[in-house]
N, C-alpha and C positions, 0 to 999 in steps of 0.2 A: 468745668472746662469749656471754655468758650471755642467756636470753631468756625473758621473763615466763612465770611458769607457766600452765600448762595449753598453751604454744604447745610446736611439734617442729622438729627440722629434717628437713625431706625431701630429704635429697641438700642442693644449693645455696640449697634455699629454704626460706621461710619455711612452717611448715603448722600448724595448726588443726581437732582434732576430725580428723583422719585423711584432710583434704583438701590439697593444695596451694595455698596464697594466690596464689601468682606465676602457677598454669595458670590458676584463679580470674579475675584482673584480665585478662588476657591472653586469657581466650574474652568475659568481658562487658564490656570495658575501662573506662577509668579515669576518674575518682574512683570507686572501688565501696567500699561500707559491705558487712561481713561479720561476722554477727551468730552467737554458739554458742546452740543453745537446748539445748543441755545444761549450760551455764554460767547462762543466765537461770535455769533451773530450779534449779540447786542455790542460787544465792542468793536466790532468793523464797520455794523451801520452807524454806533454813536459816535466813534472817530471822525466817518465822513458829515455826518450831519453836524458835529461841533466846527468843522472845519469850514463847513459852506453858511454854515452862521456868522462867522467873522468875515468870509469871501465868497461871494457868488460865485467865484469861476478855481474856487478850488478843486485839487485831485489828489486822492487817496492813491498813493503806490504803493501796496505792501510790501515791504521787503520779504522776499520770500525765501533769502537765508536762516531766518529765523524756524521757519517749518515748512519744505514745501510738499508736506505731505498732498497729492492728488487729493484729496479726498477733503482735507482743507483748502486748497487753493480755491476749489471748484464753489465752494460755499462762501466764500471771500469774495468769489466775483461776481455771484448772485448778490452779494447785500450791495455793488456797484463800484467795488475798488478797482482801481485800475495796479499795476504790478513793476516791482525793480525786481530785474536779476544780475547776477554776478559772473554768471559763465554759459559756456555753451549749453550743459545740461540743465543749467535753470530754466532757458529759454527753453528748450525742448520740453520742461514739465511743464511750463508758461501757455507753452499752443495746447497740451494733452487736456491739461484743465481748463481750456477756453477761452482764454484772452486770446487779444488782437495784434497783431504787431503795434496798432498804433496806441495800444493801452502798454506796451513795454517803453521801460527807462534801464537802459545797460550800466551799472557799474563796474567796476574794478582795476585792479593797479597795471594789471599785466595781463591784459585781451590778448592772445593769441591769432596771427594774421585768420588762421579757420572760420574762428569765433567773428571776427571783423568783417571777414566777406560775405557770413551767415546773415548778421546784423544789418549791412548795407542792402544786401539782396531780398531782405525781408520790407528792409524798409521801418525801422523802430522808432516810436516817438523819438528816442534822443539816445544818442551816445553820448553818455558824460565823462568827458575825456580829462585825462586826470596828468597829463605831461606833453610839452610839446612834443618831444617823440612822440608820441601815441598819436598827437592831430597828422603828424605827417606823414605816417604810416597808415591811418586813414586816409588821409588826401590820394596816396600813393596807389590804394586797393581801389577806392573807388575810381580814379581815373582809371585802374585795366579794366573795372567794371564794366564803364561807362553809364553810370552813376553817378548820383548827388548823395551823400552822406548827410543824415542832418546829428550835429550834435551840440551839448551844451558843455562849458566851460568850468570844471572844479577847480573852485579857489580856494586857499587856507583862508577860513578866516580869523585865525587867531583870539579864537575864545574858545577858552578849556573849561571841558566838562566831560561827564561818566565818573561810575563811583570804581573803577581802579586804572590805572595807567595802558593797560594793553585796548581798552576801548574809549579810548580818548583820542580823539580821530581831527581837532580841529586847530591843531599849532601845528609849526614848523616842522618840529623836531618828530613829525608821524609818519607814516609812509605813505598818505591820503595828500591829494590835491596839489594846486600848482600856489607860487608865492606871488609876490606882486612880480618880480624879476622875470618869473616863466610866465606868469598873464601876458606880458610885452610879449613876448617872440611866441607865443601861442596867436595871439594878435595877428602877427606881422602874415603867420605863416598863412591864418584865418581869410588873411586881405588877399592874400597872393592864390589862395586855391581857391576863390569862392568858383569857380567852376564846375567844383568837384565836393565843396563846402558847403554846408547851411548853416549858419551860427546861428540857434533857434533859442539857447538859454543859458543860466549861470545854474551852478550847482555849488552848493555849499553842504558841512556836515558837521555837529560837532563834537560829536561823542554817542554813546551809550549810555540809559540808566542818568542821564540829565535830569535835575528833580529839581535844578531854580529854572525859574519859569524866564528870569531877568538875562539867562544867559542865551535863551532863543530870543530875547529881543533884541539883546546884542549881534545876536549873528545878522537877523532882518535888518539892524540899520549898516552892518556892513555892506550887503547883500545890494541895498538901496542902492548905496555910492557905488559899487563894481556896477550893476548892472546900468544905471545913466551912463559912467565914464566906459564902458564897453557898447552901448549904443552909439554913443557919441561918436568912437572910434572905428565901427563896421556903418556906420551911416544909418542904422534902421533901428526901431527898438527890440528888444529880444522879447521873442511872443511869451516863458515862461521863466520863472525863476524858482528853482527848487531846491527848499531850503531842508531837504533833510529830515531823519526821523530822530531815534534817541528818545522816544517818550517813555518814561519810567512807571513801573510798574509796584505795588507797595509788597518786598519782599517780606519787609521786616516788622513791619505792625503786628502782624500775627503769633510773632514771638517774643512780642517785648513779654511775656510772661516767664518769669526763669531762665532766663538771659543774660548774659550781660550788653553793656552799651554798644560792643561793635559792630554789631548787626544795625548801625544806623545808617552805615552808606549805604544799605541798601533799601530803604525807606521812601517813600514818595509822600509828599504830605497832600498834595493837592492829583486829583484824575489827570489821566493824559488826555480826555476829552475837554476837562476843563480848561488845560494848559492851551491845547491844541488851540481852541475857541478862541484866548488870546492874541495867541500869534498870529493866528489868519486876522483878526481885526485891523493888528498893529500893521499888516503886511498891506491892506486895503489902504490903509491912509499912506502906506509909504512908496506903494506900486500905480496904487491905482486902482476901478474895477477890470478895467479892459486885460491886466498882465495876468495869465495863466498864472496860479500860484500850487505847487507842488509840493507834497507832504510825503516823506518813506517810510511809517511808520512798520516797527517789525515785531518787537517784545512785546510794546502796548496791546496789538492786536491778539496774539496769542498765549503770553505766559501764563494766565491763571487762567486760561482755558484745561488746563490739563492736572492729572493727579498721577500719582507713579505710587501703585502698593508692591510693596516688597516684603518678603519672610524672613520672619530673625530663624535663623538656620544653627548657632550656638550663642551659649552664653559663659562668661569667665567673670572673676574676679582680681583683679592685683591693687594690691596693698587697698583692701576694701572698697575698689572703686569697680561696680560694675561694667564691663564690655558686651555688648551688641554686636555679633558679626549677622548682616543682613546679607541676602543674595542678590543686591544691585551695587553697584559699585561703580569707579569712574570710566569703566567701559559702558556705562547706562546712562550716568550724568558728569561729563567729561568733564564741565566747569565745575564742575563740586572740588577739585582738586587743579585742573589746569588756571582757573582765574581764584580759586578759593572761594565759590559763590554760595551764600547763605540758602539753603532749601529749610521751611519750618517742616517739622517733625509732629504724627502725632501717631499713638497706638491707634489702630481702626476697628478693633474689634473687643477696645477694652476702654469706650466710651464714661460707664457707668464707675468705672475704678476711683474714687476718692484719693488714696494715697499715691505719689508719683513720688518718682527717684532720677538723680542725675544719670544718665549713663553718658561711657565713653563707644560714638558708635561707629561702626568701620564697616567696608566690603568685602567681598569673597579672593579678591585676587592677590595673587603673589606677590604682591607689592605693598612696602611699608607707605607709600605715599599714598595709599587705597584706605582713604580716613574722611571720615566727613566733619572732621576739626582741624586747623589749620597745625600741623605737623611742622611743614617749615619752619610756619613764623614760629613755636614753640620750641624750638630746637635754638633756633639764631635768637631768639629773646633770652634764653638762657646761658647762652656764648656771651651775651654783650655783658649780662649783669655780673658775670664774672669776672669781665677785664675791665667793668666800670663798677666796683664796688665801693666807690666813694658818693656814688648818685643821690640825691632827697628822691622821698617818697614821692613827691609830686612829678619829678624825672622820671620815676622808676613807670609812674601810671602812664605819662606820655609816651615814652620810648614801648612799653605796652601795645596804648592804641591802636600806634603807629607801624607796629612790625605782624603781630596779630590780628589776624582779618579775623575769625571764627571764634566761634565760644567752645569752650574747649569739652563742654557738654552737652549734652540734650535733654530737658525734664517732658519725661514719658509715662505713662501708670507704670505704677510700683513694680507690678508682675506683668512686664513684661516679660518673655521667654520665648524661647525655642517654638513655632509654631505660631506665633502672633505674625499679623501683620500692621507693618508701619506705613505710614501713608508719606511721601513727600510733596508737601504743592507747591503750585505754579512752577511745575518743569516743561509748559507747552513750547518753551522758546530755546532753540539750540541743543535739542536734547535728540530728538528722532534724526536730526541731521549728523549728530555728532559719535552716535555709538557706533561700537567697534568689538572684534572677536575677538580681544586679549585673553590669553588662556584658555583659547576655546570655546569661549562663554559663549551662547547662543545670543543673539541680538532681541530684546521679548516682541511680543506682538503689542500693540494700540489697537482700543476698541475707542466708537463713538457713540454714546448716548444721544441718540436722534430727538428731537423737541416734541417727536412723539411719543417719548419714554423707548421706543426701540433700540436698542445695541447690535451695532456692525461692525468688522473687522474691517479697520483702515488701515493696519499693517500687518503680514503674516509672522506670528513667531521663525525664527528658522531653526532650519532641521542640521544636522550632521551632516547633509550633501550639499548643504551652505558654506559651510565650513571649507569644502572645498574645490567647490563651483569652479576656482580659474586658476587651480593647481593641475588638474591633468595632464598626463606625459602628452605634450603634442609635437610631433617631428616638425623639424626649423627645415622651412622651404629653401 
């Protein structure tokens, strides 16, 4: 059984960074998140150094959507990245963990006036303003300020990419950025407040989990043309242009072992350091050195930084097909079920097992959509094949592909059982951010593996008075 790199075997178990996973879960039990910071580090110093290989004057912004655990941000900005956030409390973990205002890049659709007057008064590298409304509701705050606002310009650029439809951020039809139509009156409004304006750069974005490297080069030569015809237009050249994150992480090489093909959207065939290294070069010959060039990278940086063990808690049979009911679920890993995102699977404590079996595996909650197999698409794939039962085989495979995201099994050792633990990786990206108390479920703790082989608690398990922290009877003033 072959097992993602940088992991070992210790004896029977699974290990990481020179610890053992399985003593690991078994002294701070289970669901536990296990995080390498010797792994964060190599890929947020190798991102930024692939980046300033193709461009002297690039900048690393983590998106820190993706995890803004304190604990990693703070180690993210020691390797030199600089930070995008999305809201006001991002900005607020942004200062806790030590960045600067002027290492912040604001996005989002709908900045609330708060969040806006925080922004201006702070003074952030750039507001990337994503609607003319928005510029002029800026304009509007920082004139009561008495203030200069500096922000940068989101344009669609109309290249698609990400491996499923809800993170596909760079066409029309998304709820991200402005068209060429709103660039003009984002313009117009740009000329008429520079009082209260700084047009400082363009922003562009084009998806999620992006893995052709040709579709970031498309985005740069758009990126080119807006940003000349938008210098051209505010009279001065814009100091940087940022072109967005989206570098893809390899979910599914890991599993192409007892698999089937669907797990190829989530594939990367080439590093996001490597990709990265690309674009900044292509970005050099089409900017220039002098133009600030901007990178958001969020998944790249942290997804297979991290491991999730969890305990198979029962086991059943129907119609000979074994089930897994594990105690993490999609209150633990939301997209396992909200986006249908592939997590590889492996027993951690049953390394040495020769023989493996398919199981069908699931989580703890009340809920039949609580499956780490795509449940919908198998449901609507078998609606269709009924009212299309004249299809070829060859339909039948594509209408398949196309509706079923997940493999409908997992190959685990044989015996697994009740008291094993299952490892899931690369859940470092949108998972600490996303869980949730469904059914009471306590939210687990995150430990990190220090590069000194030490283990620290970077998130606390919660207790039962979590549970109900902001339900107390309080009299209404």
């Amino acid at each position: 059984m072959d097992l993602p790199a940088g992991f070992a075997r210790m004896g029977r178990h699974l290990g990481l960074d020179g610890r053992d996973l399985v003593a690991l879960a078994r002294e701070l039990g289970t669901p536990l998140f296990v995080f390498s910071e010797r792994r964060l580090r190599g890929n947020a110093g190798g991102f930024l150094r692939a980046a300033r290989a193709g461009h002297r004057r690039a900048t690393v912004c983590y998106a820190s959507k993706a995890c803004s655990n304190l604990h990693v941000l703070r180690i993210i900005r020691e390797e030199g990245l600089a930070i995008e956030v999305n809201s006001g409390g991002e900005i607020s973990k942004a200062l806790e963990g030590g960045f600067t205002p002027d290492q912040m890049v604001f996005n989002g659709v709908a900045k609330s006036v708060p969040e806006l007057e925080r922004a201006i008064i702070l003074g952030l590298k750039a507001i990337n303003v994503d609607s003319p409304f928005e510029l002029g509701r800026i304009a509007e705050i920082a004139a009561a300020l008495g203030r200069r606002a500096r922000v940068s310009l989101r344009a669609v650029p109309g290249v698609a990419g990400g491996a499923t439809p809800g993170i596909q951020t760079g066409g029309s039809n998304s709820k991200f950025g402005m068209t060429r139509d709103e660039i003009v009156a984002a313009v117009e409004i740009a000329r008429a407040e520079r009082a209260h304006l700084e047009t400082v750069g363009l922003h562009i974005h084009i998806g999620s989990q992006v893995v052709e490297t040709d579709a970031y080069l498309a985005g740069v030569a758009f990126a080119a043309e807006q940003a000349r015809t938008l210098g051209e237009q505010l009279g001065a050249p814009l100091r940087h242009v940022n072109l967005g994150g989206g570098y893809p992480t390899d979910y599914a090489h890991r599993g192409r072992q007892g698999v089937r093909n669907d797990v190829d959207q989530f594939a990367a065939a080439r590093s996001a350091a490597a990709m990265v290294g690309d674009v900044a070069a292509a970005a050099a010959k089409a900017f220039g050195e002098d133009t600030e060039i901007l990178f958001e990278p969020g998944r790249a940086i942290v997804a297979d930084t991290a491991i999730l063990l969890t305990q198979v808690e029962s086991l059943r049979r129907r119609n000979g097909q074994p089930w897994l009911y594990l105690d993490a679920g999609y209150n633990t890993l939301l997209d396992s079920t909200a986006v249908r995102w592939y997590f590889h699977m492996m027993t951690a404590n049953r390394l040495d097992d020769a023989a493996e079996d398919q199981f069908r595996v699931v989580g703890p909650l009340c809920d039949s959509a609580d499956c780490f197999f795509d449940v919908e698409g198998e449901y609507l794939l078998k609606s269709l094949l009924q009212r299309l039962p004249d299809l070829s085989a060859e339909q039948r495979d594509i209408l398949r592909t196309e509706v079923v995201r997940l493999p409908a099994t997992r190959r685990l050792a044989g015996g697994t059982a009740p008291g094993d633990l299952v490892a899931l990786f690369d859940v470092g990206a949108y998972s600490l951010e996303e869980m949730f108390q469904y059914c009471g479920r306590l939210r687990p703790a995150a430990v990190m593996i220090g590069s000194d082989g030490s283990v620290r608690t970077i998130r606390a398990r919660d207790t039962d008075q979590d549970l109900m922290a902001h339900e107390r009877t309080v009299e209404a003033s």
